[in-house]
N, C-alpha and C positions, 0 to 999 in steps of 0.2 A: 836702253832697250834696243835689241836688233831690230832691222826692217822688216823682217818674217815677221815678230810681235809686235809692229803698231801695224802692219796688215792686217792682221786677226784680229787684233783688239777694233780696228776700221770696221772692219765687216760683219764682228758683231754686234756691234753699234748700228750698223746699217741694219741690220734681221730685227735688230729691238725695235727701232723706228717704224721698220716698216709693219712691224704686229701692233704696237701702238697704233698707228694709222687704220687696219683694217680693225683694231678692237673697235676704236673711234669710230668710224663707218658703220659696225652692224650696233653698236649703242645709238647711233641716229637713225638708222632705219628700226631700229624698234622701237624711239621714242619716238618717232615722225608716224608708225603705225597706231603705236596705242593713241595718239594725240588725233588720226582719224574714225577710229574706231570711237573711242571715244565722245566726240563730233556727230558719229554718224546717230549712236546711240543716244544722245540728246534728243537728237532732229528727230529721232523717230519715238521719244520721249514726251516729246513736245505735241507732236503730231497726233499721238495716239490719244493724249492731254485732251485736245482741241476735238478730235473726233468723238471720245467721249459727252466731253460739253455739248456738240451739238445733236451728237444725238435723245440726251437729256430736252434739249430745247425745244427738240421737234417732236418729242415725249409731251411738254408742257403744250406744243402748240394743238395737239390730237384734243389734248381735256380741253384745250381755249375753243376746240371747233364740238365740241361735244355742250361744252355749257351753252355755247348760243344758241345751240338746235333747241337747247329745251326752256331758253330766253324766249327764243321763236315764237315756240310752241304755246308759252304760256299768255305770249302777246300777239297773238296774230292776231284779236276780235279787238284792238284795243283802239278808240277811237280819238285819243290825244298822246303823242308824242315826246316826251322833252325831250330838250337836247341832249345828245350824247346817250340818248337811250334806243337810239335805231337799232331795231334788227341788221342781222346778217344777212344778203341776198343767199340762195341757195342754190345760185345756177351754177356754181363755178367761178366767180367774181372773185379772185385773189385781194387779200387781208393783209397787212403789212403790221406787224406792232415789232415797235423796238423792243431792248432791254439793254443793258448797260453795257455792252462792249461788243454785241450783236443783234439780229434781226432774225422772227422767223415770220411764214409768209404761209397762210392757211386759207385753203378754198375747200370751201362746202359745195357737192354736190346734191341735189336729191336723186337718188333710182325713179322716180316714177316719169323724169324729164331723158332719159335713155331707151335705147332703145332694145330688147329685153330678145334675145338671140334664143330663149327658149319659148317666147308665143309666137315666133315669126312662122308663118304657112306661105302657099304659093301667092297668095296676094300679097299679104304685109312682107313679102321678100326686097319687092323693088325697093323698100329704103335702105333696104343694107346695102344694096346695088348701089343706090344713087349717093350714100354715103364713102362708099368706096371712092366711087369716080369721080367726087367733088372732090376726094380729099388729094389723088393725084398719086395716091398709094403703088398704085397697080402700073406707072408710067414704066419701069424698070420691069418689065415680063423677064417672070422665071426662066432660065434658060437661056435669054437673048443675050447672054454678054456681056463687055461692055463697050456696048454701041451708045456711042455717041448722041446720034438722031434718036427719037423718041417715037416707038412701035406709034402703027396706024391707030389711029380709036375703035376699028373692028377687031384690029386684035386684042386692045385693050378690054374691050367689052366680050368678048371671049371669056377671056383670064376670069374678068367678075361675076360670067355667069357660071363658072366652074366652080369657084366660091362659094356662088351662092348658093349652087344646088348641090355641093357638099356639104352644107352647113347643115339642108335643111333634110340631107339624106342620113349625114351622122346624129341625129337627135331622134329620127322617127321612127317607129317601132317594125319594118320591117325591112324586106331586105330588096325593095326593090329599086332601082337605080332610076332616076330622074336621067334627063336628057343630058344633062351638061357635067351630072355630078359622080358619085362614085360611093359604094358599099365594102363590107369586110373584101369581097373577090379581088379588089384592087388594091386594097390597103396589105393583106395576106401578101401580095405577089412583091412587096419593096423587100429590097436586103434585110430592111432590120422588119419583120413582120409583125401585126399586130387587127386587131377588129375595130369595126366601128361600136363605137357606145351602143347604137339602136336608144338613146335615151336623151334625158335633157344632160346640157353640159354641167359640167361643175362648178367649173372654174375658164376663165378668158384664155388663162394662158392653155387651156386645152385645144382653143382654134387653132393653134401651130401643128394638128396634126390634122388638122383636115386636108383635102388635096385642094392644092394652091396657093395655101396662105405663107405668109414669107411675115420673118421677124421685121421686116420694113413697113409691110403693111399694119402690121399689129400695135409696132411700137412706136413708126416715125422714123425721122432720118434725113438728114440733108435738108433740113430748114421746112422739113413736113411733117405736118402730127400725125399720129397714127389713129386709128380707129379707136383704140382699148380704152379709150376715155370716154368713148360715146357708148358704150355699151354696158352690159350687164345681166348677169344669169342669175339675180335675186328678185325673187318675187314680193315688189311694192306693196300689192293690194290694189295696184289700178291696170287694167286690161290694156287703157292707151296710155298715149304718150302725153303727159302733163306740159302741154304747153308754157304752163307758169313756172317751170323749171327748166325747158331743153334749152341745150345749146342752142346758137345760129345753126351750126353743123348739123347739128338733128334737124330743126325745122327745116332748113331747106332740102334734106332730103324726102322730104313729104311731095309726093307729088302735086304741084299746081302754088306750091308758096315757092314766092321767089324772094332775090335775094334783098328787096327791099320789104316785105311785107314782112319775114323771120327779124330784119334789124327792126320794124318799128313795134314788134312782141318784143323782143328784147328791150327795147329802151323803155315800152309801155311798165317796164316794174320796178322802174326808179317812183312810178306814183299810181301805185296798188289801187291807191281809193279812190282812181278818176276814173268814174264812171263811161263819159264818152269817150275816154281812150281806152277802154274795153269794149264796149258799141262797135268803135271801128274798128277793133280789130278783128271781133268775131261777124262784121258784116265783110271784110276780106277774107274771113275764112269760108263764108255760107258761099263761095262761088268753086273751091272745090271742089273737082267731080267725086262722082260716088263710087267702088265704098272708099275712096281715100278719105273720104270728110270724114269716115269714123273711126278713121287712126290718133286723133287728136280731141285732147277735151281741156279744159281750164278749170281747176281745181286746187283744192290747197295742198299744202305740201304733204308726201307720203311720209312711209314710216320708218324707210331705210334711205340712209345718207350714206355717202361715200366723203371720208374729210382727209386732202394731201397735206402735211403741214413740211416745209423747207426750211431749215435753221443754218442761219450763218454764223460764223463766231468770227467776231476781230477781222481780222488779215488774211486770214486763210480763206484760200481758193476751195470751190465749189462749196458745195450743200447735201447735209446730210437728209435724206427725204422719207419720209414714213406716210403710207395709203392703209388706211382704216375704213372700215363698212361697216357702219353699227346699224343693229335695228331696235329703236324705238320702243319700248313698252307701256303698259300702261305703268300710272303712278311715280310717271319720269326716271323708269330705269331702264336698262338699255344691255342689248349683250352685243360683244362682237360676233360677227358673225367671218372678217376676212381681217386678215393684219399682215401688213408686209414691212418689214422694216430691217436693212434698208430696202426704198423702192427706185427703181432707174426709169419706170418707164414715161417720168414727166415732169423735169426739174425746174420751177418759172424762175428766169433770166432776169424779169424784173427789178433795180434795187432800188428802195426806198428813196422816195424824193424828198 
């Protein structure tokens, strides 16, 4: 063979190798893709798996917080106990029951222990006021930035009284402007334009368009709760606020209960049936000035609950969370009246001990 022909014969040898090599290359980059792709589509297989599951669980834990109310209901007058047959508190008191490879965590509230943003007038205003600025909501003023230091408390209380008399200027039936608050004229003049109601609210998350309220203050944030869990635009059947259901948060936004006399109502309903720790507490309340004393009454539970139930599965992070409003009927049936699922605005961190 001349040296021309094992040249060529070389060099096409070499062009073979070298397409061998890059066939080899794009046969591993498409098998190293499908083997991601593949991968990915498990995880998100899997994922979806688990999020189904829990939100099945926190399905089962809506009916677990539905049968109690009418457990409750059918034993409130009931004057022996056994064990393992306690009611449910219905303040809010978070519920833990396993299941076999997760946990869901179900709190009962009742509406008549909140505080009802469509009876509030210029008097009962100050507790959505004093619920605000307990709660530290209003600390990050709209507009300010982000500033470091934290606005004076005059201006803090500004902001809340802007709030408040938008709140109570968008639900009432005319058009005239309170001191601090604001009507359609002001709402009409933002970019995106629009009226005020002039009526009662619908729904919570319609506070986001009153003027001042911010998703922080409604929903929480940064290690603070937000207001939406103290309130409520269903009407109970009770004018005040049922002290044998409100939060601490509610009560101490009542003028003249502080924050020792809301913790010992609260603690008073670990034992219902003790007569002198109802004495004392309603002899703490008779010093109340007037008319706040008749923002508050002690009675048994209303007819509309609110029940959050949080379902965890296994190993997976977070929680799937569903807020249901039922209202009560006669003959232990019940309709919904609100269902959100999923819900964000109150996920409990707590896990089973």
């Amino acid at each position: 063979m001349m040296p021309s022909e094992k040249a060529r014969d070389s060099g096409e040898k070499g062009i073979a190798l070298i397409m061998v090599l890059w066939v080899l290359t794009v046969l591993m980059v498409i098998v190293l893709s499908f083997s991601y792709t593949a991968k990915t589509e498990m995880q998100a297989a899997l994922a979806f798996k688990q999020g189904i599951e829990k939100k099945y669980l926190a399905e089962a834990g809506i009916e677990r917080g539905i049968i109690e109310i009418v457990y409750e209901k059918q034993n409130r007058n009931a004057q022996v106990v056994l064990e393992g047959g306690e009611t449910w508190r219905m303040d809010g008191t978070p519920h833990t029951v396993q299941t076999e490879d997760g946990y869901y965590t179900v709190s009962i509230t009742d509406e008549s222990g909140k505080i009802n943003i469509n009876t509030l007038d210029d008097t009962s205003g100050i507790i959505l006021k004093n619920l605000i600025m307990n709660s530290g909501a209003q600390e990050k003023v709209p507009g300010s930035g982000a500033q470091e230091k934290a606005p004076d408390s005059g201006l803090q209380e500004k902001v809340v009284d802007t709030i408040v008399d938008s709140i109570l200027d968008w639900k009432d039936g005319d058009d005239l402007t309170r001191l601090n608050g604001a009507e359609s004229d002001y709402y009409m003049s933002l970019p995106n334009p629009y009226k005020a109601r002039d009526d009662n609210f619908q729904t919570l998350e319609e506070l986001l368009l009153v003027k001042g309220m911010t998703p922080e203050m409604l929903y929480g944030g940064n290690k603070k709760k937000g207001i939406i869990n103290f309130l409520t635009v269903v009407n109970s059947g009770v004018s005040t606020i049922n002290a044998n259901a409100a939060p601490k948060e509610v009560l101490m936004a009542v003028p003249g209960i502080t924050a020792e006399i809301a913790e010992a109502i609260v603690s008073s309903r670990e034992n219902p049936a003790d007569p002198a720790a109802t004495a004392s507490i309603q002899g703490m309340l008779a010093a109340i000035q007037p008319p706040f004393n008749k923002l508050l009454s002690f009675g048994a539970a209303g007819g509309v609950f609110t029940i959050e139930s949080s379902a965890y599965k296994g190993d997976s992070k977070g929680a799937y969370t569903i807020k249901a409003t039922i209202l009560i009927e006669g003959n232990n049936k019940f309709k919904y009246v609100y269902y959100k699922s999923p819900d964000s605005t109150r996920v409990p961190s707590k896990q089973p001990e």
